[in-house]
C-alpha positions as CSV (number, residue, x, y, z in Angstrom):
1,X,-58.8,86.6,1.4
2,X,-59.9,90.0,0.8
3,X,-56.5,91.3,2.7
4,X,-54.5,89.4,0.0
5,X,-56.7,90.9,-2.6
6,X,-56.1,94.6,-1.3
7,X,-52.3,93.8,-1.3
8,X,-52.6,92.4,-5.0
9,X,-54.3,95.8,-5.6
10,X,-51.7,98.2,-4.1
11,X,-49.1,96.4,-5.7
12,X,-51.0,96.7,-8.9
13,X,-51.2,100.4,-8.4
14,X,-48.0,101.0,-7.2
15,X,-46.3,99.4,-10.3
16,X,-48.6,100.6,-12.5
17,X,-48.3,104.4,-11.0
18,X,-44.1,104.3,-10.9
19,X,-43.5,102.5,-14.1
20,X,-46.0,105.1,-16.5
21,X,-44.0,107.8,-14.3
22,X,-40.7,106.7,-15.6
23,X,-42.0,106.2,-18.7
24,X,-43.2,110.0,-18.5
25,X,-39.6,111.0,-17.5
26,X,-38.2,109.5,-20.6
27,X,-41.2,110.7,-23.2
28,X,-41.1,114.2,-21.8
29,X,-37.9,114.8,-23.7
30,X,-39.3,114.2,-27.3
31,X,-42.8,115.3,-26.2
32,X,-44.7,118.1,-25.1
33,X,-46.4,118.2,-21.4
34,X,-49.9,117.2,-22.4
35,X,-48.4,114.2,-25.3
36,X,-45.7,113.0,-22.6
37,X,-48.8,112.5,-19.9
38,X,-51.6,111.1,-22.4
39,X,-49.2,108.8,-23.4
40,X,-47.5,107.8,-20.2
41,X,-51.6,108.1,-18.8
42,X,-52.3,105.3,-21.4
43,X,-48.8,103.1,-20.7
44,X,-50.2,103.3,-16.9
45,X,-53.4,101.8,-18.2
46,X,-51.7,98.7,-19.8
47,X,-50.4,97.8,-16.9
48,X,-53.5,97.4,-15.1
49,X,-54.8,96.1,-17.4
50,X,-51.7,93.2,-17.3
51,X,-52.8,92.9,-13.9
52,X,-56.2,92.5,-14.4
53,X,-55.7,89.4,-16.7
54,X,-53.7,88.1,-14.3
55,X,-56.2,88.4,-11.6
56,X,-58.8,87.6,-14.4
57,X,-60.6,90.4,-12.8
58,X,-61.3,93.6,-14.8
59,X,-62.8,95.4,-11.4
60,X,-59.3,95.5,-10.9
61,X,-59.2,99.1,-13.3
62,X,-62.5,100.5,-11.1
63,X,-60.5,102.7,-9.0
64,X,-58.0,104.2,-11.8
65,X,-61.1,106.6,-12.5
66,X,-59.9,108.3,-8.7
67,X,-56.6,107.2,-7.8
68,X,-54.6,108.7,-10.9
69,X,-55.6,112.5,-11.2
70,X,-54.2,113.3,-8.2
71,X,-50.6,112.2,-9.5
72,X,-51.2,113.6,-12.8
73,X,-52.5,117.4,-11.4
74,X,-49.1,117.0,-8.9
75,X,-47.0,115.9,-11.9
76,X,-48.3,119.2,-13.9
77,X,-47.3,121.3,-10.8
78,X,-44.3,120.4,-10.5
79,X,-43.9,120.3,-14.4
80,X,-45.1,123.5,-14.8
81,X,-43.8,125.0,-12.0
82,X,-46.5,126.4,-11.0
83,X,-46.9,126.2,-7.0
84,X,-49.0,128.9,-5.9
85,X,-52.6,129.1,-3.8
86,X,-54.7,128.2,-6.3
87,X,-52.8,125.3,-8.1
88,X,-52.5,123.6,-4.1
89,X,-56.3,124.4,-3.9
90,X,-56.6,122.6,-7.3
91,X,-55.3,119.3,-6.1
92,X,-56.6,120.1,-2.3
93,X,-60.2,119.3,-4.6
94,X,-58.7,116.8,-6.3
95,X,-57.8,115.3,-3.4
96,X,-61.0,115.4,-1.3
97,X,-62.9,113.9,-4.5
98,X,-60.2,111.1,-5.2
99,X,-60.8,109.7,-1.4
100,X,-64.5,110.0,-1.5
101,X,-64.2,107.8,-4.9
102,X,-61.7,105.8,-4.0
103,X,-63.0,105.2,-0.6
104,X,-66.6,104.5,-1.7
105,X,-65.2,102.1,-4.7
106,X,-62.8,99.9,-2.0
107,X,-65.5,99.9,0.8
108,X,-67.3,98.2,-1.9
109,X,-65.4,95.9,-3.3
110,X,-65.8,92.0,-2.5
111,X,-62.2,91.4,-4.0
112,X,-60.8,89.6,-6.5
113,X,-63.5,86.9,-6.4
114,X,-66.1,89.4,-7.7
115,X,-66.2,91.0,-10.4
116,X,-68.8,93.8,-11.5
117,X,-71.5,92.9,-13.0
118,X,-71.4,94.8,-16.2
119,X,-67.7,93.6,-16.9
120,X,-69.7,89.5,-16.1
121,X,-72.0,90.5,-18.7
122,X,-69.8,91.7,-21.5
123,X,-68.0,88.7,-19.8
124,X,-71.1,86.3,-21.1
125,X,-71.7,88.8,-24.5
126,X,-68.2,88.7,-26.0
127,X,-66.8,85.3,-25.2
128,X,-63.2,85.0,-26.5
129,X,-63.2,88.6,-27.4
130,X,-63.7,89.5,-23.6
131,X,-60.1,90.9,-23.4
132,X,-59.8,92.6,-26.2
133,X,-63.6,94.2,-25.1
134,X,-61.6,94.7,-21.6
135,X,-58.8,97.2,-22.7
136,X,-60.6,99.0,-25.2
137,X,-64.3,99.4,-23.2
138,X,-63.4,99.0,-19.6
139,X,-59.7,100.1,-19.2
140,X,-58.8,102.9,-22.5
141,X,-62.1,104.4,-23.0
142,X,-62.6,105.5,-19.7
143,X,-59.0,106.5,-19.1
144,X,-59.5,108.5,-22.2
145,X,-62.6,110.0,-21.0
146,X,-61.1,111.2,-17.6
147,X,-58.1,112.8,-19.2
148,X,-60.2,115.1,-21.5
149,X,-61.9,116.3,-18.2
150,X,-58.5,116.8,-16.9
151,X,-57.4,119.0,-19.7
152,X,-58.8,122.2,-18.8
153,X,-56.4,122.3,-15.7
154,X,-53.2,121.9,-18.0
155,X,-54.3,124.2,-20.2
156,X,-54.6,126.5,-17.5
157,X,-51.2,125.8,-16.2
158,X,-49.5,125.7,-19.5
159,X,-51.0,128.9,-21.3
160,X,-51.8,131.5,-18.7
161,X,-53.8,134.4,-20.3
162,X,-55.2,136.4,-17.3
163,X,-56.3,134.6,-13.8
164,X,-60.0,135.5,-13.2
165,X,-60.4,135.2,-9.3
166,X,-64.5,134.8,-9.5
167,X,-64.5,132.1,-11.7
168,X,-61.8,130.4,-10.3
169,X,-63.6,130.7,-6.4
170,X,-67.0,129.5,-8.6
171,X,-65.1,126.5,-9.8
172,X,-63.7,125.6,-6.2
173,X,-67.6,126.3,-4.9
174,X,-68.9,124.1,-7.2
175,X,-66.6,121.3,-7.2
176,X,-66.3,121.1,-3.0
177,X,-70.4,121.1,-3.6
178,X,-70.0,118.0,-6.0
179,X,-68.4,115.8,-3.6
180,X,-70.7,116.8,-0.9
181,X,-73.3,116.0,-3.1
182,X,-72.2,112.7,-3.7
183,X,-71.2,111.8,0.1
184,X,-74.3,112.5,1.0
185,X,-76.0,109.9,-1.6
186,X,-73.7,107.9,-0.8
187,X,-74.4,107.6,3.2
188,X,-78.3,107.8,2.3
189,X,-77.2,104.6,-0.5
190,X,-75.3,102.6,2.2
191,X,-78.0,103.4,4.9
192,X,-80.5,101.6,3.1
193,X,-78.7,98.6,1.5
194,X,-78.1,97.4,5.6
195,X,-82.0,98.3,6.5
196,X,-85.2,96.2,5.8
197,X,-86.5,98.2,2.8
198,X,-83.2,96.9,0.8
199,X,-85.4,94.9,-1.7
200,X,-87.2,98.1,-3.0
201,X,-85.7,101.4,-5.1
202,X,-84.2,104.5,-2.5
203,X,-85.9,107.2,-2.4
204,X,-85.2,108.6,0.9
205,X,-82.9,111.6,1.1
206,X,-81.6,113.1,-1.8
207,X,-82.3,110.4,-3.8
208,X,-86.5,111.7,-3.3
209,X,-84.9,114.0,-5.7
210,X,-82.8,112.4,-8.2
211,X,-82.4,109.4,-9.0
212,X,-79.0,109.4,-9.8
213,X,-77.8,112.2,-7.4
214,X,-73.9,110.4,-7.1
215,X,-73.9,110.4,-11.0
216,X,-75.1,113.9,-10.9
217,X,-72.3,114.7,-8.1
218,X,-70.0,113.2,-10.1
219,X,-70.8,114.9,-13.3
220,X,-70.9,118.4,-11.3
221,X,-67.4,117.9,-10.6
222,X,-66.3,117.6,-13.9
223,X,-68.1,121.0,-14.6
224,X,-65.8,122.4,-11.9
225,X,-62.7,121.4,-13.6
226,X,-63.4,123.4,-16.9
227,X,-64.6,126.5,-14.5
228,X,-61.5,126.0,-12.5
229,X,-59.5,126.0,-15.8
230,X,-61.3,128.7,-17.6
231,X,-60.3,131.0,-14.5
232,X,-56.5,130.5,-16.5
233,X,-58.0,131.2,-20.0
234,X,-61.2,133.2,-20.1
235,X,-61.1,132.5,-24.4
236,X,-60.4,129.0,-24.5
237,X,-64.1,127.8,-24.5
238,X,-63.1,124.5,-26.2
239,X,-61.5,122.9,-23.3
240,X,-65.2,122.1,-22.6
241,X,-65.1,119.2,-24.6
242,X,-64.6,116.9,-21.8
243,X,-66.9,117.8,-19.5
244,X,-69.2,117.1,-22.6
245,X,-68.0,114.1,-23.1
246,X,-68.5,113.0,-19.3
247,X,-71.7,114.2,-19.3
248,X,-72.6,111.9,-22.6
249,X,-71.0,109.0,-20.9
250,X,-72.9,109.4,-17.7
251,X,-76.3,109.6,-19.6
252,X,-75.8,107.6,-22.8
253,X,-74.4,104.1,-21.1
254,X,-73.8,104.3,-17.3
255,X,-77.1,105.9,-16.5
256,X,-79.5,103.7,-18.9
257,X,-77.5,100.4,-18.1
258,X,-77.6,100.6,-14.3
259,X,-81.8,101.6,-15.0
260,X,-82.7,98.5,-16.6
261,X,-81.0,96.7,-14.4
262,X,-82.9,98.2,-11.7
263,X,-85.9,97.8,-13.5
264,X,-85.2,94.4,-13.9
265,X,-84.5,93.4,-9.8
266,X,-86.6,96.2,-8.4
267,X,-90.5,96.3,-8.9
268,X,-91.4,99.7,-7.9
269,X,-89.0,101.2,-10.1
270,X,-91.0,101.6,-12.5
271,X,-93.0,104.0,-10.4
272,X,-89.2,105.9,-9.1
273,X,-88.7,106.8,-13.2
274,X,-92.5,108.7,-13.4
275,X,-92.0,110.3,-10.3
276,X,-88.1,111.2,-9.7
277,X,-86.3,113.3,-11.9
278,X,-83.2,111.5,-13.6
279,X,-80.4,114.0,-12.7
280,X,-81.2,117.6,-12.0
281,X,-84.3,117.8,-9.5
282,X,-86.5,119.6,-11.6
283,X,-89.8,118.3,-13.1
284,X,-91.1,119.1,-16.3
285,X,-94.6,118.0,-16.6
286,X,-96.5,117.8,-19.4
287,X,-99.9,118.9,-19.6
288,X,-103.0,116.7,-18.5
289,X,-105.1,116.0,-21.3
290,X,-108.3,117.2,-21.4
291,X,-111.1,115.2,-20.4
């Protein structure tokens, strides 16, 4: 069952990926570069989503979030024309954090059976509406989301001003640090779902540190993409918007939904929030009060 639902996945993918790619071919003649993708980006989106009704399955978008930057930073290459070291180190990062994502989200996946639990509960919250809830929520938003982060790369590509060498290396650093960052929670994260402590919170590891340490890897990445792409255009400071808007995602809805629903199944989280940081693993304690 799960082989069949990998195969309905691929084939998902596959059209999804070479139908939004003609589609590019044909909108890059009236449109510019970054129009031509966004929109071919969102025609891409629709037809997972098709998919995804099909299946009746809206897990069926998780891995868009990793599997489509890769194609869209090679698409700009070639697009662009530009070929050289640091463009193939660009996508070489791209690369390495696409199969750590993808990887991670396909290892765990139950197939089309299961669907997350977030999409079961706006499932449960929207009734008839779920759909419509779907493609906006679940399948635009975050496709949206991603290509905003993406943007400081085009940019870069597009409107050359002056390649800065340190902040580009910087950018590399801190994205190959990312992913390791979020490997290693990972492992620790899949170490102690298959031990005996499984009903109580992690905090072995890095997570004694954070308690979010693969959000934090994740949203460390994104800060590398508008380093990598500021090394292109030292003035263009407002290509930071979507690492902005990652980190607001990441700390306005993924990071307080996924805590109360830990707080809900696991009862010593309550004592993991006093004493773990959320993100960065720094305390700030407030004073003791006087006695």
């Amino acid at each position: 069952m799960k082989t069949k639902s990998f195969i309905y996945l691929l084939i998902s993918y596959l059209v999804g990926i070479l139908g939004s790619y003609l589609c590019f071919l044909e909108l890059n003649k009236h449109f510019d570069i970054l129009l031509a993708t966004l929109l071919a980006d969102i025609i891409c989106t629709i037809i997972i989503f098709i998919f995804s009704v099909i299946a009746n399955n809206s897990s069926i978008y998780d891995p868009y979030w990793s599997v489509i930057p890769p194609f869209i930073i090679l698409l700009w290459m070639i697009k662009t024309k530009n070929n050289s070291l640091p463009e193939q180190i660009i996508f070489g990062v791209y690369l390495f954090w696409s199969l750590r994502l993808t990887l991670n989200c396909l290892f765990n996946w139950k197939g089309l059976k299961h669907e997350d639990w977030r999409y079961r509960s706006f499932r449960e919250k929207t009734g008839k509406y779920y759909w419509f809830v779907s493609f906006l929520g679940i399948h635009l938003f975050p496709t949206l989301i991603v290509f905003l982060g993406m943007m400081p790369i085009l940019i870069g590509f597009t409107y050359k001003e002056g390649f800065q060498p340190y902040i580009f290396i910087f950018g590399v650093y801190v994205g190959i640090c990312s992913i390791i960052i979020a490997i290693v929670a990972d492992l620790a994260l899949y170490k102690h779902r298959h031990s005996d402590k499984v009903h109580t919170s992690i905090r072995s590891g890095i997570w004694k540190y954070s308690r979010h340490p693969n959000y934090l890897g994740e949203i460390i990445f994104w800060l590398s993409n508008y380093l990598m792409g500021l090394a292109y255009n030292i003035n263009k400071f407002y290509t930071i918007i979507g690492f902005i808007t990652v980190v607001l995602l990441f700390n306005l809805f993924s990071i307080p939904t996924i805590e109360k629903r830990l707080l809900q199944r696991k009862t010593d989280y309550h004592e993991i929030m006093s004493n773990i940081p959320r993100l960065l693993p720094i305390k700030f304690n407030s004073r003791k009060k006087r006695d």
